[in-house]
N, C-alpha and C positions, 0 to 999 in steps of 0.2 A: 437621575441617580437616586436611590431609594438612601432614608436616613442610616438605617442598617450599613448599607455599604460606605458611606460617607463614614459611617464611626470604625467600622473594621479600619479603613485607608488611613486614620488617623489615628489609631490603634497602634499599626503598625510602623508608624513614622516615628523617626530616632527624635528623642527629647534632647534639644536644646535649652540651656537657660545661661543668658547672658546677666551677668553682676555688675551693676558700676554704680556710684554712688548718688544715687536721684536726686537726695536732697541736697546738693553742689550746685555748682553752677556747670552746665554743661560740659564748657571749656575744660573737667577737668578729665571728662571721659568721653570727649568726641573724637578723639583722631583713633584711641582705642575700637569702640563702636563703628565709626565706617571703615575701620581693618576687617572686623570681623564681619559685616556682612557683604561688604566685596569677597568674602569667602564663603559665605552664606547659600549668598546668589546661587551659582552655579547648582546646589545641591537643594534648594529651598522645595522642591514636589517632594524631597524623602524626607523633610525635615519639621517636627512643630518648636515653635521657639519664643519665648517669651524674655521680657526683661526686665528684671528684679534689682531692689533694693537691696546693695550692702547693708543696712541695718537693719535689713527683714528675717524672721523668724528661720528661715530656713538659711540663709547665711550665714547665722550665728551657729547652727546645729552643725551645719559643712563646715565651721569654723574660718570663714573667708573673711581675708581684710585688702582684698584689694583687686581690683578689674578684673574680671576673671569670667572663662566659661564652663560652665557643667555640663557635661554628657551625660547622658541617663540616670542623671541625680546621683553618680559616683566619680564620674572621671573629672578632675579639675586640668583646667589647659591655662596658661598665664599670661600664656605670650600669641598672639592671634595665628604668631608663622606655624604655631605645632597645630593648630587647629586643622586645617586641610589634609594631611595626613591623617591625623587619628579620625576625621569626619570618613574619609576614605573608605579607613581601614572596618569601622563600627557596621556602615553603612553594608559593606559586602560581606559583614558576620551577620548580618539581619537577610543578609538576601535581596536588600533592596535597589541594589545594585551589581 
């Protein structure tokens, strides 16, 4: 697979970004975090996904103060059960499935 096409397929994958507080102690975002990527999973070929600090720059700007996922740097989700649905719903407005 040529780098070209490796950047298009990742181009086109729905952006992820997972928020929970890093500088904690895990305990305070783990049961959060393995919610969300037991929902992850299933969709993870359509999706790039990273996970970021509550107190990073971009948090602040999204204005986030607590566990939380970002959809394509606009949709906030709070609660991990609304995530499968709107992961769904994005997913088949991209075409990617």
């Amino acid at each position: 697979m040529s780098i070209k096409t490796q950047n298009n397929q990742t181009k086109n994958k729905l952006k992820v970004d997972i928020y929970v507080p890093l500088n904690q102690c895990a305990c305070m975002y783990e049961h959060f975090i393995n919610s969300v990527f037991s929902i992850l999973m299933e969709y993870i070929r359509y999706i790039k996904f990273e996970t970021k600090s509550l107190d990073s720059d971009d948090a602040k700007k999204l204005n986030l103060h607590g566990n939380c996922i970002v959809l394509e740097e606009t949709k906030v989700i709070t609660h991990p059960y609304q995530l499968k649905s709107e992961l769904s719903n994005l997913l088949k407005q991209k075409g990617l499935i």
